[in-house]
N, C-alpha and C positions, 0 to 999 in steps of 0.2 A: 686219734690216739697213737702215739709213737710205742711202738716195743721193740727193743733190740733182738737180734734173732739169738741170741745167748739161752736171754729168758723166755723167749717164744719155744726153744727147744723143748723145753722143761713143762710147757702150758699145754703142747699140742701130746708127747711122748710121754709113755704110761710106764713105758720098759729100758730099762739101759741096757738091755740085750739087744734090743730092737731098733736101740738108736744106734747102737755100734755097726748093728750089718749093713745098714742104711748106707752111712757112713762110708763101709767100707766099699760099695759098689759104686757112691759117687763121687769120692772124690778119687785123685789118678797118687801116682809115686810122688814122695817127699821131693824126690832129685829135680822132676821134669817141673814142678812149679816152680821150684827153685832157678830156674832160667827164664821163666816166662820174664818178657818186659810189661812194664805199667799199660800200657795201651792190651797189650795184649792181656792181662789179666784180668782189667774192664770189661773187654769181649766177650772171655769166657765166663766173667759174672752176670752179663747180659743174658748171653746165650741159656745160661741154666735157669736165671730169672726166668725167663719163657717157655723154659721147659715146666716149669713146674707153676705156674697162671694157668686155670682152666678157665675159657672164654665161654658165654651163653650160647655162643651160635657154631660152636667147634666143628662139629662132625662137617657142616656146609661150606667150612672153609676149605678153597682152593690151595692158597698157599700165605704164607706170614711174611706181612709189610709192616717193611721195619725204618721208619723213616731216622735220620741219622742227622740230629744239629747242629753240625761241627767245623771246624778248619784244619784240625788236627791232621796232617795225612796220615801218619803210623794210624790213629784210631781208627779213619775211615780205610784204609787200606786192608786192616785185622777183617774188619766189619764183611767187607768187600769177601776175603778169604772165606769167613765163615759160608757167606752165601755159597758160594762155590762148591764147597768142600761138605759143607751138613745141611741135615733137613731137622725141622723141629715137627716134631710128630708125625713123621714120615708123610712131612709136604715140603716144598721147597721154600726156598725164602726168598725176600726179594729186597733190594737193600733202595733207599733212595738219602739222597744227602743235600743238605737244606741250608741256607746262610741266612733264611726269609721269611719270617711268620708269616707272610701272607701268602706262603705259597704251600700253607697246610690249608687243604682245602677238602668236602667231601668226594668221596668216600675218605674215612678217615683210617689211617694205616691202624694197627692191630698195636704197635709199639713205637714209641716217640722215645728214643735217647737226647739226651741234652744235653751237651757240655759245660763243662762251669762258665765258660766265655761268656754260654748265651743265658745265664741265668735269670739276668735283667726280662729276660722276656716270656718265665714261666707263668706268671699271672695271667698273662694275655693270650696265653698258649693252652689255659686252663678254661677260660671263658671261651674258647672257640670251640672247645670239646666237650664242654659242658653234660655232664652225665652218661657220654659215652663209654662201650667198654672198650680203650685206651690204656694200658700200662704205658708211664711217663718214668723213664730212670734218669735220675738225676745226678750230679755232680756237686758235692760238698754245699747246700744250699741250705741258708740258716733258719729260714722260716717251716719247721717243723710239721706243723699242721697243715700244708701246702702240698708239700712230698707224698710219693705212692714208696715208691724204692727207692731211698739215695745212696750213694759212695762216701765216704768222707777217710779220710788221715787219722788215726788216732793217735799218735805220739810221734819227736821226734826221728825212728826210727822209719817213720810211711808207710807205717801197718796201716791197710786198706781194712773195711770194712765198711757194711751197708744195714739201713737200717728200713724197717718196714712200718707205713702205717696202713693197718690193718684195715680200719673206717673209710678210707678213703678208697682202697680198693676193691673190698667187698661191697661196702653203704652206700659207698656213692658212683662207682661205674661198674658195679654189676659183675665184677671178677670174682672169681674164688680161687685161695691160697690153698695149695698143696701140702703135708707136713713135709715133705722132702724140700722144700723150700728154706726152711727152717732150720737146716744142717748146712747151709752154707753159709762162710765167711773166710774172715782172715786176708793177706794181702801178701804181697812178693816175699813177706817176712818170715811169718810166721803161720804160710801154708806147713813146709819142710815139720814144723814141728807139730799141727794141731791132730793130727792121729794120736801121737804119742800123750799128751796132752787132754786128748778128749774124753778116755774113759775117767781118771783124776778128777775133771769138771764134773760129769753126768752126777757122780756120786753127789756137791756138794749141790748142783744142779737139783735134783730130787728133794732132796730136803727142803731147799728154796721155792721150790714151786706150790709147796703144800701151804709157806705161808704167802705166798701171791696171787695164789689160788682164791684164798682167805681173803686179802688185799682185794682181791679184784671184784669177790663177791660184792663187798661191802661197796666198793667204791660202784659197783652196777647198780646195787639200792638206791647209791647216792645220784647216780646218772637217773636212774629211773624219776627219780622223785624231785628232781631236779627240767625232768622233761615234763611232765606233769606241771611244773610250777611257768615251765616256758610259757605250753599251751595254752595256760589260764590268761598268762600275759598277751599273749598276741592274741587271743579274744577280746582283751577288754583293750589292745591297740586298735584292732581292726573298729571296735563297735566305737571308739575314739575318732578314730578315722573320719568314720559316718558322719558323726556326729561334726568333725570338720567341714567336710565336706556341703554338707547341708547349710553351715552356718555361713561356708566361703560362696553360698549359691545365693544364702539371704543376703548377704553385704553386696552381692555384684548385680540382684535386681535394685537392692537400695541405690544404689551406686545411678543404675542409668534411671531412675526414677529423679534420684535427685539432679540427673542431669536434663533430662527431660524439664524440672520445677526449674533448674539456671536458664534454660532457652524461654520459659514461660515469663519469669524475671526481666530477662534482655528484652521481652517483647513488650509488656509492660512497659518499661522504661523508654523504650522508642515512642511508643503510646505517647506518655506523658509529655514528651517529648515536644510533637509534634503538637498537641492540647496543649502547650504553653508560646509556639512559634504561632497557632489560630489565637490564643488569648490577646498576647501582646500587639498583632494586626488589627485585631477588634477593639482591643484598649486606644491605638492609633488612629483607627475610625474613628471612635469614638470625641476624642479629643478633637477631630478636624469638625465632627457637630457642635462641641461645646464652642469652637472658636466662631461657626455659622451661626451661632445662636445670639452669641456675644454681640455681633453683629447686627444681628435682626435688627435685636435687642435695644441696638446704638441708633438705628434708623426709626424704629418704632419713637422712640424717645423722641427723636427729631421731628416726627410727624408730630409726636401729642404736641409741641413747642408752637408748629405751625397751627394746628388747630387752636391752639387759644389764643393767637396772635389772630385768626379769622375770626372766632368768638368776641371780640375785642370788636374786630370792627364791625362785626353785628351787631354791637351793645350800640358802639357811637352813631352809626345808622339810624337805630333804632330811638336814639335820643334826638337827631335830627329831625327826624319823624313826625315825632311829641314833639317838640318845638314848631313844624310848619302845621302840625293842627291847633295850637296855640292863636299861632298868628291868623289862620285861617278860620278861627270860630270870632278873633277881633272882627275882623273884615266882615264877619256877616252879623255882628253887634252895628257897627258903622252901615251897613244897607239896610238895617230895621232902623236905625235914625233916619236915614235921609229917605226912608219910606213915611215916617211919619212928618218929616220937615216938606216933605213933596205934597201930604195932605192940605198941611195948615198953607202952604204957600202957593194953593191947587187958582187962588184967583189970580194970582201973577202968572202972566201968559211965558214971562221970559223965562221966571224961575221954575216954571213946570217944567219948560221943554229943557233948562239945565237939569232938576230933577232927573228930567228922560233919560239925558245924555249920564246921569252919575251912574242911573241905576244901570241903564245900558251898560258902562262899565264895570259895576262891580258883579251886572251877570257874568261877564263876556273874563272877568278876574277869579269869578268864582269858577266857571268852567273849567279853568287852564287849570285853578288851584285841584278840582278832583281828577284834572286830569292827571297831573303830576301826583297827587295822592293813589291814582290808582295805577302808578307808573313803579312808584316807589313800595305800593304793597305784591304788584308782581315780581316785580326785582324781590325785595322782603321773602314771598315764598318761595323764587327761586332759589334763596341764599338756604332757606331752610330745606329745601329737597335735597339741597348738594351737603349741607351740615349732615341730615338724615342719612344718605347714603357715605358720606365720610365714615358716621357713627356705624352704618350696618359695616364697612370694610374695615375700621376698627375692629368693631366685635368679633368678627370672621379670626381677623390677624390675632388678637385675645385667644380665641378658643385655638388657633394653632399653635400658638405660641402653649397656652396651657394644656393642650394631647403633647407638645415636645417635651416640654417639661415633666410631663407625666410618664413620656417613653423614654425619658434620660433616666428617671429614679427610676423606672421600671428596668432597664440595661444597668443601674449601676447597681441594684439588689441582685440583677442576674450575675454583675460579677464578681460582687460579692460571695454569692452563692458558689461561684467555680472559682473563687479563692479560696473559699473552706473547701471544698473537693477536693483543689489540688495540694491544698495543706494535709488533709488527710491521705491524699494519693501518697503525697514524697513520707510523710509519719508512716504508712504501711508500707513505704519501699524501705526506707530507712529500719522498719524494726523488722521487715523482711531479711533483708540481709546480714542484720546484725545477729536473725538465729541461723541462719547460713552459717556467715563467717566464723561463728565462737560455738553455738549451742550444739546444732547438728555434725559440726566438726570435730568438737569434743567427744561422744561417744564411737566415730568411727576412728578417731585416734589411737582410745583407749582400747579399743576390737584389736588395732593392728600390735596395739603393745603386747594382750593378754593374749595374741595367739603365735607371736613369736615366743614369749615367755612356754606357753604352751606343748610350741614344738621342743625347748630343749627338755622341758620335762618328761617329756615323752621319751625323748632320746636319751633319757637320766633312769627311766623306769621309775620314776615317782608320782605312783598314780594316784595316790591321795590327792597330794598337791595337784594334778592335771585334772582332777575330776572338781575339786574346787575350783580351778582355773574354768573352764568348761562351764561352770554355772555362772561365774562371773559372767562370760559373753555371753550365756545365755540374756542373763537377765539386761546385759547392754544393748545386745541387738534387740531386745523387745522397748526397751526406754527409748531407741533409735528409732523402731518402726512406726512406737506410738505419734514418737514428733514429727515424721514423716509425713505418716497421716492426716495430722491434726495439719500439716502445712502444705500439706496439696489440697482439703480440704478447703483451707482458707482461702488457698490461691484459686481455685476454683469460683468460689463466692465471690472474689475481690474482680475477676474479670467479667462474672455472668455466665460463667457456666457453669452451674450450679443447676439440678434438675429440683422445681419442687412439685411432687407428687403427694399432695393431701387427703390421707382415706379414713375409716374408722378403723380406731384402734384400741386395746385393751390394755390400759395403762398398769394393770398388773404384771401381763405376760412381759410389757418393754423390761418393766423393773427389774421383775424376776430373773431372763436374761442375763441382764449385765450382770447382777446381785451374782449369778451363775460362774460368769466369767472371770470376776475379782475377787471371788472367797480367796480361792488359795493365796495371791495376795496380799491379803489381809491377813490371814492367817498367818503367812510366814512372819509377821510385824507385831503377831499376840494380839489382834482388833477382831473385836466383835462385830461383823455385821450380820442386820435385819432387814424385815420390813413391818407395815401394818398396815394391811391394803383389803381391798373388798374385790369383790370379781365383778361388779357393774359400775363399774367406771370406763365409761368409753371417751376419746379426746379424738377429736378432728387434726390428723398433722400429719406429716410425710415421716413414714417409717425408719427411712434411715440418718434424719436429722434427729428424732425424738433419741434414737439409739445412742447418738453419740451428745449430744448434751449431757444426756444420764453417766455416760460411763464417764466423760471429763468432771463432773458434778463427783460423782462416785472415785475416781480418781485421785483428784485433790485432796477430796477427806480422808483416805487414807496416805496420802503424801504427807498431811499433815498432823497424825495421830499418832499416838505412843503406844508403848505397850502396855495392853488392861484396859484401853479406850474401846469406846462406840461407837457404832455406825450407825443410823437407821434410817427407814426414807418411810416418808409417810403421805397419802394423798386425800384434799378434800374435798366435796362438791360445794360449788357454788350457783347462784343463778344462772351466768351465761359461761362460764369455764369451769375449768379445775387447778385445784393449786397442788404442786408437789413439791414437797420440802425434804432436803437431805441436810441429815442433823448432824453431827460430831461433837464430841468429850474432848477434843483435840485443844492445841496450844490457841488457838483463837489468832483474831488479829487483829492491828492497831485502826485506830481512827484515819491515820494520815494514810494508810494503803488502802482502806475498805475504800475513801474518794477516789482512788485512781484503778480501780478495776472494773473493769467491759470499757478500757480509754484503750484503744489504739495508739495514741503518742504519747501515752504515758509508760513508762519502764518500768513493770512491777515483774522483777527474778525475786522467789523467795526461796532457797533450801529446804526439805522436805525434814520430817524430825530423824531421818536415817539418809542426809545427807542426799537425796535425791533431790536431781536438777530440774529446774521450771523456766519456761518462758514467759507465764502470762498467757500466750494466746490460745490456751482453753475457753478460758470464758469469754474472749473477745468473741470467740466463734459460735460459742454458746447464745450469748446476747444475738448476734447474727442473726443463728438462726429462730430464735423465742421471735426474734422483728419479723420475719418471714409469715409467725403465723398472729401476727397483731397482739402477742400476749409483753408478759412482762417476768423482769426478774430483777431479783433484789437479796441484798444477805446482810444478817443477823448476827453480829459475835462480839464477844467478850474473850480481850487478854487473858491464855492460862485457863477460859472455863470454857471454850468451843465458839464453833461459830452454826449459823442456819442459813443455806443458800434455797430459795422458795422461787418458782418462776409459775405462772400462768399460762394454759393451751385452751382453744376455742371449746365449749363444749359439744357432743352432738345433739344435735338435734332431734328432737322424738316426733 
């Protein structure tokens, strides 16, 4: 606070007796001011400035350094004189003269004069001295609240005069002003006159002080109550701050978390990668078997062709056969004649011995005929050993042909099977990244909008507004952290590393929990939630999959419930499990979206009824992990009247 020393006179001074002797002991004859030059009237307003400053650590000072930041030589030459010539408090002085902020260094002189030249460089002249006790006299320097003692010009004329601010020398470097201080003024003008002059002022001086007096009370309630209002503020900056601070620590673990999930992504994807560079080489095998088989296939055929081209000529063999036993059972019709014509004709000696001679031939005809008969059935069953064994290396080539056959559909189900894989693999990379690129990027977007908005409101003192700001990221960094988690979780299950730890569990205590964790929640959206549960219900399942199905389960129902709606979760025993169902009063949902959820390549974003954002891969992860413990899940709703999400866990066992 600036006070001219006019009115300071009148604030410190009770007596205008008392100011007058003052007066008259300090200042010198009308005549001899009346010659002083400008430089030289600066000095001795310096000079007496310092006489009249009592420093903290007085009595231990040696002598007063008085550093000097000028070009001027008259002023430093004055300067220079004084040292020489007077001592301030009966110590000496010691002058030093300066062109160079930086060459004000500790120890720190006792007084810094400045010239108007170097004005530019009071700020920085202020920040090196930083709450030292320092008197800094200035040269005509507009910024008020900066100055300890300035100089300035008051009228065309170059009536000198200086002005004081009091807070800055007492409050803030530890000085204390003398009233004798307070009787100086005026300049090479109107020194000659202000004796004459000054008892006329005191008078109207006195009057005026009763009401500044008054003035100054009031305006100290107003300072007081005013400081009071500061305090309150930079409390609730500071606890602002905190609360910065803590949420700039949440977004920078989110931050390498989610960067951690982009490198677990890139690995993935190399993964997949390489599983489609082994696919496509095995599909190539694959193909070079089908072309061997083709083949066989071609050759087999050619064999069956030959074989019943050999069968054929088995048949005609075998009809040759039959035909020379034909002829050969004649032949022996024809030797039972001429056995009986050899009887009747037994008395003709010629015709016996022709007799002899036929029969002799048709033994010696019949001999050859079983010879050739028993030539033609060894032949006959070699033809069939060799048919036989044809047939077993057919049937051989048969059953290889049908295990190939059988391990081609068996390899073409397998690749089948690793085409739905990797249908599914590229569907989870694809809806992977698509909550990357848009879902998870949108609330750290919105963090960075709501906390620069934040900062200026701070910087506005509009704490209403900053402390609604403030819940906002609250409640974004927790909608961030949730998808976070839900999508390191998933990513974790989707590579296999997923721990499952199966133990008995109290499917109250799980409920209760989360029930725990999302009241408030709820609560702030006007939703009722419950439960209706027993305390002997125990489920076989891994504690922290049961956790988080429930709360994504408990999640969504209030995502999607209005104000005056219900929540409730209710569980029941069956023979080999338990079913737990989470119910809602909420907006329900259609037919065409209840098909496409727990689908991974399906795109189900629905808006919450207060505008909150979804992915879907809650319940994808949910399904997950229910498949983990062999159970089931399934849900229940009606448009506008709620819906009922019911899954199944092993029961334990007694």
């Amino acid at each position: 606070m600036i006070i001219k020393c006019k009115i300071l006179v009148t604030i410190i001074l009770t007596s205008k007796a008392f100011l007058l002797a003052v007066i008259l002991q300090l200042l010198n004859p009308t005549e001899l001011f009346a010659q002083l030059s400008d430089s030289k009237i600066k000095t001795v307003y310096a000079y007496q400035f310092v006489q009249n400053i009592e420093w903290p650590d007085e009595q231990a000072i040696d002598s007063f350094s008085i550093v000097v930041f000028a070009n001027n030589p008259a002023l430093i030459q004055d300067f220079k004189e004084i040292s020489r010539t007077k001592t301030l408090k009966s110590k000496p002085i010691s002058i030093k003269v300066i062109n160079d902020i930086s060459q004000i260094i500790k120890p720190f002189p006792k007084v810094i004069y400045v010239e108007k030249n170097f004005n530019q460089n009071l700020i920085k002249l202020l920040r090196i001295i930083e709450n030292s006790p320092v008197l800094v006299i200035t040269e005509e320097y507009d910024i008020k609240d900066l100055v300890m003692i300035n100089l300035f010009y008051v009228d065309k004329n170059a009536r000198l005069e200086f002005e004081v601010n009091k807070n800055s020398i007492e409050a803030q470097h530890s000085l204390r002003i003398l009233p004798k201080l307070l009787l100086l003024g005026g300049s090479k003008v109107d020194v000659a006159l202000l004796y004459k002059k000054q008892e006329e002022l005191l008078e109207n001086a006195y009057e005026k002080v009763k009401k500044f007096q008054l003035e100054i009370d009031s305006q100290q309630k107003l300072i007081d109550f005013q400081h009071k209002e500061i305090d309150e503020q930079k409390k609730a900056i500071e606890v602002q701050k905190i609360e910065i601070e803590n949420q700039q620590f949440r977004i920078n673990s989110q931050k390498n978390s989610l960067d951690t999930l982009i490198n677990e992504v890139e690995n993935q994807r190399q993964m997949i990668s390489v599983n489609l560079i082994i696919l496509k080489e095995h599909q190539k095998e694959i193909e070079q078997q089908q072309k061997q088989k083709i083949i066989e296939n071609e050759e087999m055929v050619k064999r069956n062709e030959v074989l019943g081209k050999q069968k054929i000529e088995i048949q005609n063999q075998q009809q040759k056969i039959d035909s020379q036993g034909n002829i050969l059972d004649l032949q022996q019709k024809r030797i039972q004649t001429q056995k009986w014509f050899l009887f009747l004709s037994f008395a003709v000696v010629f015709l016996t011995f022709f007799l002899i001679y036929f029969i002799y031939r048709g033994y010696k005809s019949k001999q050859n005929a079983n010879k050739l008969l028993e030539e033609s059935n060894i032949s006959i069953q070699h033809k069939n050993e060799e048919i036989e064994a044809y047939n077993e290396e057919l049937k051989v080539t048969n059953d290889e042909l049908n295990f190939q056959k059988e391990e081609i559909f068996a390899q073409k189900e397998e690749i089948l099977a690793q085409k739905d894989k990797l249908q599914l693999a590229n569907a989870t990379k694809d809806k992977f990244f698509g909550i990357i690129a848009h879902d998870l990027r949108n609330p750290f977007n919105l963090l960075l909008g709501l906390s620069e908005i934040l900062v200026d409101q701070i910087n506005a003192s509009n704490h209403d507004k900053s402390i609604e700001i403030s819940e906002k990221i609250n409640q974004t960094s927790s909608v961030a952290f949730d998808l976070l988690e839900n999508l390191l979780t998933w990513s974790r299950s989707q590579t296999g590393q997923t721990l499952f730890y199966p133990s008995n569990l109290n499917v109250k205590d799980a409920i209760d929990t989360n029930i725990l964790l999302l009241k408030s929640s709820a609560e702030s959206k006007g939703i009722h939630l419950s439960s209706v549960l027993t305390d002997n219900l125990y489920v076989r399942a891994d504690k922290n999959m049961l956790l988080t199905i429930l709360r994504n389960l408990l999640t969504n129902a209030i995502k999607f419930s209005r104000n005056s709606d219900k929540i409730f979760v209710k569980a029941e025993e069956n023979d080999d499990c338990i079913t737990i169902h989470v119910s809602d009063t909420g907006v329900g949902l259609d037919k065409h979206v209840i098909e496409k959820l727990f689908k991974v390549n399906e795109n189900v974003k629905t808006d919450g009824t207060a505008n909150e954002r979804g992915t879907g891969l809650g319940l994808i992860l949910c399904k997950e992990f229910i498949d983990w413990h062999q159970g089931k899940i399934w849900v229940e709703s009606k448009k506008g009247i709620g819906s009922r999400f019911s899954f199944t866990l092993p029961k334990v066992k007694e």
